[in-house]
N, C-alpha and C positions, 0 to 999 in steps of 0.2 A: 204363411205370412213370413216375409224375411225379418232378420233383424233390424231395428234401426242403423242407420246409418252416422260417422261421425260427423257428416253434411249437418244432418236434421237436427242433429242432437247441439252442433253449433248456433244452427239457426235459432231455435228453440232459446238459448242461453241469450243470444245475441236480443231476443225478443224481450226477453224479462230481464233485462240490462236496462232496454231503452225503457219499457214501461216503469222501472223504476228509478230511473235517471230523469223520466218525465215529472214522476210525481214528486223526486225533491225539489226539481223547478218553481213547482208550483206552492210548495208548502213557506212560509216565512222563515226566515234563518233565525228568528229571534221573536220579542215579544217587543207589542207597541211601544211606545215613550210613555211615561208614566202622561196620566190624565187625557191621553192622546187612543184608552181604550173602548173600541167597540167606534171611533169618531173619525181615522183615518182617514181621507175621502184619496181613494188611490189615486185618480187621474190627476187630483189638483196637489199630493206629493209627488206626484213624479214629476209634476212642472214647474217646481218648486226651488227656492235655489237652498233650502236645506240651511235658516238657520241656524235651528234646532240644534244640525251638528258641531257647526263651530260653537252653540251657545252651553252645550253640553261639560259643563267642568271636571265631570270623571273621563271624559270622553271615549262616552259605552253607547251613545249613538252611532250609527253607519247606517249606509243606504243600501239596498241590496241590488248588488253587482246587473251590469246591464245584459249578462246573458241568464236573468232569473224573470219569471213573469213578474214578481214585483219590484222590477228595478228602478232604482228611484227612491221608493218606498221606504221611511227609519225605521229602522229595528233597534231593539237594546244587545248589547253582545256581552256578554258576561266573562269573556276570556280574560280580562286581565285583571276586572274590579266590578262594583257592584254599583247600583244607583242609590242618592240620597236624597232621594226627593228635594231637591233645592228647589226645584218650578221653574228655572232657567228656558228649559226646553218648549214651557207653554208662555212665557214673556214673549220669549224670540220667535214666536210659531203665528203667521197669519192668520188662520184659523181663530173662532174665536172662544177660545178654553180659558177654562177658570180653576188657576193653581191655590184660590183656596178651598177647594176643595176639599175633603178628608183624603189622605195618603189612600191612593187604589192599590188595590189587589194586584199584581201581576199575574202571579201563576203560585205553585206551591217548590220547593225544591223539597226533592226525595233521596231517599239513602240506601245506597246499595251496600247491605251486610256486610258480604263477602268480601268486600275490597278494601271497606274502611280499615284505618289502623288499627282506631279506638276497640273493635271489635274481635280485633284477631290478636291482641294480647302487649299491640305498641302504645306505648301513653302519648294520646293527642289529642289536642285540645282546639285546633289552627282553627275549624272552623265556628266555633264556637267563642271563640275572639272574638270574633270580626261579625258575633250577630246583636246588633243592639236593640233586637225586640222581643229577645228572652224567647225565644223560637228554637234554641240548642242547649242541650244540659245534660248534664251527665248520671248516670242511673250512678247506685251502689258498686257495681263493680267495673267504674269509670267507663261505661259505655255512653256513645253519642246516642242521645234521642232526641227528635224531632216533635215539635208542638206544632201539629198543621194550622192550629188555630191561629196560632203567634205569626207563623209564619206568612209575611206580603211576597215572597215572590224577587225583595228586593237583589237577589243574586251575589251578596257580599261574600258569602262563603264559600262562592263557587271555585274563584278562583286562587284562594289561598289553601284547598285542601293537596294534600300531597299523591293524593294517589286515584283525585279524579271520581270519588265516590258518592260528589254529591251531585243531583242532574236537575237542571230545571224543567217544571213542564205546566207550559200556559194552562188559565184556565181554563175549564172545560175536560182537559185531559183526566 
């Protein structure tokens, strides 16, 4: 039997490129609008003129890009701030959702040890500012901890940490 070849071995790469190229298509860029989870009805937000995003005041709504399967689709994007549950986004939303609801769950945010500051001997605190459901606190030897309990998912502290350490992840994950 010969050896592989650099052809096959292309080929091969070039396969498990696309097949994972396929399935970030497919996966959401983000997590519903608050009270808008598990309710989304895809065909009637993609036909939709989108609200939600101009009603959105942190403006952490986006639609997802028209070469994604759910494009169209709102998502929350946490890159630059976090949601506050105002209910803007179910006022302005055809659909017919009901923001008094209790505050939903989004997802959990988790912490990656190794990268946080708190944990490797820098005094910080960035994210734990910015959590106002008592969801981040500092052990004895000023380490970040995490109260999954506490924690909605709201994404405020995502994007004030310095070094990227905190990750959101729907629920279910």
């Amino acid at each position: 039997m010969s050896p592989p070849t650099d052809d096959i071995n292309l080929s091969r790469r070039a396969f498990m490129r696309g097949a994972s190229l396929s399935r970030a298509r497919q996966a959401s860029l983000g997590p519903a609008p608050p009270w808008h989870q598990g309710k989304l009805e895809i065909d009637r937000c993609q036909h939709c003129d989108a609200p939600c995003v101009s009603a959105c005041e942190q403006s952490i709504i986006k639609r997802h890009p028209d070469s994604h399967l759910l494009a169209g689709v709102p998502y929350l994007s946490f890159e630059e701030r976090g949601c506050t549950f105002c209910g803007e986004c179910v006022t302005a939303c055809p659909m017919a959702l009901d923001a008094k609801q209790a505050e939903p769950k989004l997802g959990l945010v988790k912490l990656e040890i190794a990268t946080c500051l708190a944990w490797n001997g820098v005094f910080c605190i960035s994210c734990r500012s910015h959590c106002d459901y008592a969801a981040i606190s500092l052990d004895v030897r000023m380490r970040v901890q995490l109260n999954e309990d506490a924690c909605n998912g709201c994404g405020r502290c995502l994007a004030v940490c310095p070094n990227q350490s905190l990750h959101f992840h729907p629920k279910g994950d």
